[in-house]
GULOPA-772076 format. One line per 4 residues: number of its first residue (from 0); for each residue x, y, z of N, C-alpha, C. Coordinates in steps of 0.2 Angstrom, whole numbers. Each point is the difference from the previous one (the first is absolute). Layout:
# GULOPA-772076
NUM> X/Y/Z/X/Y/Z/X/Y/Z | ...
END
This chain:
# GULOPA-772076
0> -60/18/-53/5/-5/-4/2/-4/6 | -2/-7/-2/3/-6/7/6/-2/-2 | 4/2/5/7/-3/2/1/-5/5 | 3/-5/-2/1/-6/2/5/2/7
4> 0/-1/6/5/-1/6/0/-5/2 | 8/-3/1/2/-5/0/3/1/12 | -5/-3/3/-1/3/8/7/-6/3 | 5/3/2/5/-6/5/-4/-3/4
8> 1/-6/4/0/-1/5/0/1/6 | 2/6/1/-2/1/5/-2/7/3 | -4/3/-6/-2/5/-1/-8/-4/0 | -2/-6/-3/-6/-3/-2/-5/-1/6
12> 3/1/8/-7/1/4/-4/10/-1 | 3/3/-4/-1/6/1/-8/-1/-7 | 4/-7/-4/-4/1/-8/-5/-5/3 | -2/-3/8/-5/-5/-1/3/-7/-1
16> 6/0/-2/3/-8/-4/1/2/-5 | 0/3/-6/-1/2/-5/6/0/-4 | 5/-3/-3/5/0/-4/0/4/-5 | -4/3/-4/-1/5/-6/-7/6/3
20> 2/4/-5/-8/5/2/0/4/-6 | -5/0/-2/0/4/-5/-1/8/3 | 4/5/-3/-2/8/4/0/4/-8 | -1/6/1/2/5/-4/6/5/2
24> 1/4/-8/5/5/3/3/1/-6 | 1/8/-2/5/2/-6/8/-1/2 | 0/-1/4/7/1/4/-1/-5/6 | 10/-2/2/0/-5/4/-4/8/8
28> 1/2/1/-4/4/2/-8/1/4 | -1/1/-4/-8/-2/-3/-1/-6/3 | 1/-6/-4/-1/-5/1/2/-2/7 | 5/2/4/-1/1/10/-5/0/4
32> -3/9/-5/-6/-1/5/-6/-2/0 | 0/-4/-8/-5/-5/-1/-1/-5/3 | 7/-2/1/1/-7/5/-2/1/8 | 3/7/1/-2/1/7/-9/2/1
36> -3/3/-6/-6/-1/1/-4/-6/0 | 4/-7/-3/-3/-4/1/2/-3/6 | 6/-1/2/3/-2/6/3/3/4 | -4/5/4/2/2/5/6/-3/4
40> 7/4/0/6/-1/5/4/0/-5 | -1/-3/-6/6/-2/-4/5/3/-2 | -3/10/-1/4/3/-1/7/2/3 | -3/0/6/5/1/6/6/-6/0
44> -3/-3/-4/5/-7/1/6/1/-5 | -1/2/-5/2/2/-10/4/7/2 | -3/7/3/3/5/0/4/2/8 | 3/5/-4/1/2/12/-3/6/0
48> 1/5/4/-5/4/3/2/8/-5 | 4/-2/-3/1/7/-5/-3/-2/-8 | -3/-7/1/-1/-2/-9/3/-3/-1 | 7/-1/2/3/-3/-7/1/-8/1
52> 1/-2/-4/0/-9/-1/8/-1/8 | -5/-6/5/6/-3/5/6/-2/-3 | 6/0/3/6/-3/-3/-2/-8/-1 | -3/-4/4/-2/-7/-1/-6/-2/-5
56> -3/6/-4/-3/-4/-4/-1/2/-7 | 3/-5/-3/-1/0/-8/-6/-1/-3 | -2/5/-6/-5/-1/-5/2/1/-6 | -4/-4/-2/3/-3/-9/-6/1/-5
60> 0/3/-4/-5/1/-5/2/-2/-6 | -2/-8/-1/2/-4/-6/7/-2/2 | 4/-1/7/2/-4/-1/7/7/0 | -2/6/-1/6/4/1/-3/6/5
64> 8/-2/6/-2/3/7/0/9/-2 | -5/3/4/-3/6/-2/6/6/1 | 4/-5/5/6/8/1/6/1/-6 | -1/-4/-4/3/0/-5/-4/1/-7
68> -5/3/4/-7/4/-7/-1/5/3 | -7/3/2/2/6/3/-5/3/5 | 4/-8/4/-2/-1/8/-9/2/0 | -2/2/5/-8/-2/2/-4/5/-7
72> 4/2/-3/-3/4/-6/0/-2/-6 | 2/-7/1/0/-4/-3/-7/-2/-6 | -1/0/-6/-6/0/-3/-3/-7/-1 | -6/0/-1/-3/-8/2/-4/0/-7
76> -3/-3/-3/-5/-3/-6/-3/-5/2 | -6/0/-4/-3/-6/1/1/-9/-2 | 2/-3/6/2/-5/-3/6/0/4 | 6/3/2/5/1/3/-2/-7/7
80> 9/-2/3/0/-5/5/4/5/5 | -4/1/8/5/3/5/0/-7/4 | 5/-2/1/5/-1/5/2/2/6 | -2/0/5/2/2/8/3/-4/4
84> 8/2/0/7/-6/1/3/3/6 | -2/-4/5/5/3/7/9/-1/-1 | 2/3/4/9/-3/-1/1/-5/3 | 4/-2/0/2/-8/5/8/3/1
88> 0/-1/6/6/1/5/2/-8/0 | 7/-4/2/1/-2/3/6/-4/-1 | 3/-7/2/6/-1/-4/4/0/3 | 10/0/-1/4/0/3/6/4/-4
END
């Protein structure tokens, strides 16, 4: 089941240049280490060393961020849009 990933900026020399990628996965999950199977490093970039999703990085399936679904266990369907949104710090 191909799910659409939507790759930041500057995550995209991990994807080759790649802005989107199509990956699999029943779960946001899943779907991690799909992408790390295709793109070796990424994961480490998305999770920290216990699993769990960075404080600096948002993921959105459809547009609604996953920690307010039910986080990486999050369910995915075919057709579904992920989203992968660093934070932005800055300002005054």
């Amino acid at each position: 089941m191909p799910i659409l990933v939507r790759i930041p900026t500057p995550l995209r020399a991990i994807t080759k240049g790649a802005a989107e990628v199509q990956a699999k996965g029943d779960t946001v999950d899943t779907l991690v280490e799909d992408l790390e199977r295709q793109c070796p490093g990424l994961k480490e970039r998305l999770m920290d060393e216990s699993g769990e999703l960075r404080r600096f990085i948002n993921i959105y399936v459809n547009e609604e961020d996953i920690r307010f679904l039910q986080g990486k266990k999050t369910a995915l369907k075919e057709g579904d849009q992920v989203s992968i949104v660093p934070a932005i710090a800055g300002g005054r």
